[in-house]
C-alpha positions, 0 to 999 in steps of 0.5 A, a space after each residue: 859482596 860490593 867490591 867496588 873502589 868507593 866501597 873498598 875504601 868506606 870499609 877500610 876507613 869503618 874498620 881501621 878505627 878498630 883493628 887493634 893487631 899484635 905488634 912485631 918488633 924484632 931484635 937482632 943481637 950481632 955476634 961473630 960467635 952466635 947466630 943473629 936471633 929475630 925475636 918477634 913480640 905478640 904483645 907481651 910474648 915472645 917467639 925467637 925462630 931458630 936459625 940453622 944449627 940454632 938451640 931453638 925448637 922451633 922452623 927457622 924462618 922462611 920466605 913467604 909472600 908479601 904480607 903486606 900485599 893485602 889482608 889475607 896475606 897479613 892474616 895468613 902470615 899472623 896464623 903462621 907466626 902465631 904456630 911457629 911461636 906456639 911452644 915458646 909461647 904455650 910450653 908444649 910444641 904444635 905439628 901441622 898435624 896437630 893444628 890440623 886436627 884441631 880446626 879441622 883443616 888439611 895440613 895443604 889447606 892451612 898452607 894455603 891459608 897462610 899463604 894468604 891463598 885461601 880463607 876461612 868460610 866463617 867466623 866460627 872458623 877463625 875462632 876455631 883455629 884461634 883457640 888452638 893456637 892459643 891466640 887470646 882473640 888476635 885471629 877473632 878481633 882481626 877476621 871482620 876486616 879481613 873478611 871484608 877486604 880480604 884479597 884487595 892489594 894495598 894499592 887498590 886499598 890506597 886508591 880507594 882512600 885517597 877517593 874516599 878522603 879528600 885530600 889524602 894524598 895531595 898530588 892524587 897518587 895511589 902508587 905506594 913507595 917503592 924501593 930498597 928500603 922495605 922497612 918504609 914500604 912496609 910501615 907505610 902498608 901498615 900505615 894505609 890499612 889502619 894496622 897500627 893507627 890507633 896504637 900509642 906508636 902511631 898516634 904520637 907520630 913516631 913512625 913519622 919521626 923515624 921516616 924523617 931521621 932516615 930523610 936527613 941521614 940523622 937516623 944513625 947517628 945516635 952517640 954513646 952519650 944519647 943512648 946513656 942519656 935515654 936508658 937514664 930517662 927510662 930508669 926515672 921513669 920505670 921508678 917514678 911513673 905507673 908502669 901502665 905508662 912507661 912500656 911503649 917508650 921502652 919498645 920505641 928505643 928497643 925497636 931503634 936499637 934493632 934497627 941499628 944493630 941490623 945496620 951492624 956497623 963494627 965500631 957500634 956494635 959492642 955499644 948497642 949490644 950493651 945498650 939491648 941488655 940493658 933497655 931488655 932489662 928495663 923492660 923485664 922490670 916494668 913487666 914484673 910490676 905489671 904481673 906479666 911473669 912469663 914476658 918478664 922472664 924471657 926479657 931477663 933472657 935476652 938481656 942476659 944474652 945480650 949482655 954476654 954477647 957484649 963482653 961488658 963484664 960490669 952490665 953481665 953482672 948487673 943483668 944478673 944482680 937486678 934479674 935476682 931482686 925481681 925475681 923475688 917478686 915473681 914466680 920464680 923459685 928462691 933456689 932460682 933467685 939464689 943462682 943468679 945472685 952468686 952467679 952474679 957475685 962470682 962474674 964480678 970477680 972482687 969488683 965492686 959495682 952496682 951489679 955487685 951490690 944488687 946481687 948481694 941484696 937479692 941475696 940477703 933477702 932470699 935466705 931471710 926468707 927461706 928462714 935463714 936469718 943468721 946467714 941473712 944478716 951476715 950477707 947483710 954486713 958484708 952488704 954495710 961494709 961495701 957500701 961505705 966504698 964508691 961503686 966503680 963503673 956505670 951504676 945503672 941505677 944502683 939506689 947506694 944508701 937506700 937500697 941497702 937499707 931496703 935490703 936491711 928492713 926485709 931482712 930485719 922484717 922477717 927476723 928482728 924484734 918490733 923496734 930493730 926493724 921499725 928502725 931499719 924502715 924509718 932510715 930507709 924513709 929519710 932519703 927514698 926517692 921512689 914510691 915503691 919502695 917507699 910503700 913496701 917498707 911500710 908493708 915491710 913493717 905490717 910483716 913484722 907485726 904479724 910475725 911478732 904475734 900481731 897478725 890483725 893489727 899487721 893486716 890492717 896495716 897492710 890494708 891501710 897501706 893499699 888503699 892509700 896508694 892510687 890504683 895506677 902505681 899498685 904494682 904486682 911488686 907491691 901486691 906481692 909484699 902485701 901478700 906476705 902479710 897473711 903468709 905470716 899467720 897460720 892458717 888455722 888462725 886466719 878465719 878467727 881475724 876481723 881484719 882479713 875480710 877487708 884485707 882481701 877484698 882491698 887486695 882482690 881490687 887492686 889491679 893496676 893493668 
């Protein structure tokens, strides 16, 4: 194989044009009463390695070679970071012994792949241990540019592109930046092997923007007030924007506050605490109307823990209270949903806020649907009662009049007569300032046809009300609703409706990912 410099570098720039890698983002929550956590993402999934004494199954983590120092060490360092998060990820735990019957390896030999001393001979290889880590094709996609620059270091991989590239590096240095600040070092590696070139964090210039903040001492300097102001932005934007579009903006600030949080200046502490809780929040929200569940799920955990840690009583129960009302949305159980809403009402203590109030509402609308209609509408006036009052504290995001009459067309959806709950929708309407809830009361109201014996007119209806939406803002929130119009009609009477061909081919379309 041609391993001369010229070569080196014309490879490096076929490749880096397709190299699409698992991004890492780590979060470290201070606290004098719990061990620092690092959680490291591979897309949408989470690993959280177990600190000594910690309550993850899982190694702690440990010093390795320079993963930056070439591709072989970044591939060998993704193969143990891909085992380490295995349980966390797959729900089932992973031995040495075990990966190594599987590829087919030695445990020594898989030491010294992830070590970045050894290779695998082939591709077939690599897909071999790609499927027993379960790595949706990280390992597959990656090998042809690990297997051609394999063990060249970043210098040589920079001296090479700055021949292959006139005017590169203008004063003609191969040497990379050297020094106490690893975090530089490392995004310029990454930078140089096209790792991250083509991700939307690269090519809207934020690494750069983060490397000046640090050049003018600015970095840190980030206020209360700036921090209210980005979590506002990104509220608006999760009820405004598909949330296709919104997630990358999210992880730029979850990555910054890491940053800072490292940095573990007392006075701020507290602060970015509940600053994490409530961004992991957002995030947990925005991957609930993408259908991504499970990543959704652990985000509500690290909210919820970061939320804890901040001893911000308001933020605890507002964490809580939004983690009930998405979870209906999801796979998780009503008796779930209903924990977290009266674990939430319980830590308010008789404080009205807007976790208070997003805690009721998911209430309400986990016993209208287990068919506890009386006990529903009874949440529900309280839930009246305490709106006529001003919620104290930060909202949050807390949508006042017409979130509860959101609440009011679900409950109403699934236990009044046509009228009543036509009218309850029609209020809503008025005032509703974002699009989801706009459409799902719409389906809100298919869901009552339906139950009130209307099942094909409540079907088409729902099928009208998806294909009016563009495709990009059919979230999974919305998809969901729109299921619950057919959970209506009893299943002996569904194969007998004209409506439902086109209903379920309009539903099996929308796929907003």
């Amino acid at each position: 194989m041609d391993r001369t410099p010229d070569r080196i570098g014309a490879d490096f720039q076929n490749w880096r044009s397709v190299i699409k890698p698992s991004f890492r983002v780590t979060l470290r929550l201070a606290s004098s009463q719990r061990p620092e956590q690092e959680l490291i993402h591979f897309g949408d999934r989470l690993a959280i390695p177990a600190t000594p004494g910690g309550d993850f199954g899982m190694p702690a983590p440990r010093k390795s070679t320079d993963r930056y120092k070439s591709m072989a060490h970044y591939f060998g360092a993704l193969i143990r970071d891909l085992r380490d998060s295995y349980e966390l990820r797959v729900g089932e735990p992973l031995t040495v012994a075990q990966l190594s019957a599987r590829t087919g390896y030695s445990p020594s030999m898989l030491g010294s792949i992830e070590r970045g001393e050894s290779l695998p001979e082939s591709g077939l290889r690599v897909q071999t241990i790609d499927d027993a880590l379960h790595a949706d094709g990280q390992l597959r996609t990656l090998w042809p540019v690990v297997q051609r620059l394999g063990h060249c270091t970043i210098d040589e991989l920079a001296s090479a592109t700055n021949r292959t590239i006139a005017g590169y590096r203008e004063n003609g240095s191969s040497a990379l930046p050297q020094g106490d600040d690893v975090e530089r070092r490392e995004l310029f590696q990454l930078a140089g092997l096209g790792l991250l070139a083509q991700t939307p964090l690269f090519s809207n210039g934020e690494p750069i923007r983060q490397m000046l903040e640090r050049a003018l001492n600015t970095a840190d300097s980030f206020t209360t007030e700036d921090w209210e102001l980005a979590c506002a932005d990104h509220l608006n934007a999760v009820v405004t924007r598909p949330p296709a579009t919104v997630r990358d903006d999210l992880v730029v600030d979850l990555a910054a506050v890491q940053q800072l949080l490292t940095q573990r200046i007392p006075a701020q502490v507290a602060q970015l605490q509940r600053v994490t809780a409530w961004l992991s929040a957002l995030h947990a929200n925005v991957l609930t109307r993408l259908g991504e569940y499970g990543a959704a799920r652990r985000w509500w955990t690290t909210a919820r823990h970061a939320a804890d840690i901040s001893c911000d009583a308001d933020m605890q129960v507002w964490v809580r209270g939004t983690e009930a009302v998405f979870g209906l949305y999801s796979s998780r159980s009503i008796e779930a949903v209903l924990t977290l809403a009266r674990n939430a009402q319980s830590l308010a203590g008789g404080r009205v806020t807007g976790g208070l109030m997003k805690a009721m509402c998911a209430e309400a609308q986990a016993l209208a649907l287990i068919g506890k209609h009386q006990e529903a509408r009874e949440r529900l006036h309280h839930l009246h009662v305490l709106a006529g009052q001003t919620p104290v504290g930060t909202n949050y995001g807390w949508g006042g009049a017409s979130a509860v009459w959101f609440t009011t067309s679900w409950v109403l959806a699934h236990s009044a007569g046509l009228e009543t709950a036509r009218e309850a929708g029609d209020r809503l309407l008025v005032d509703c300032l974002t699009y989801q809830n706009a459409i799902n009361v719409r389906l809100h109201q298919a869901i009552n046809i339906s139950k009130n014996g209307g099942h094909d007119e409540g079907l088409r209806l729902a099928t009208q009300v998806i294909s009016d939406v563009e495709p990009a803002y059919r979230t999974h929130m919305i998809l969901h609703t729109a299921r619950m119009v057919l959970d209506t009609v009893p299943i002996e009477k569904r194969a007998t409706l004209p409506a439902l061909g086109d209903y379920r081919a309009t539903i099996r379309a929308s796929v907003p990912n």
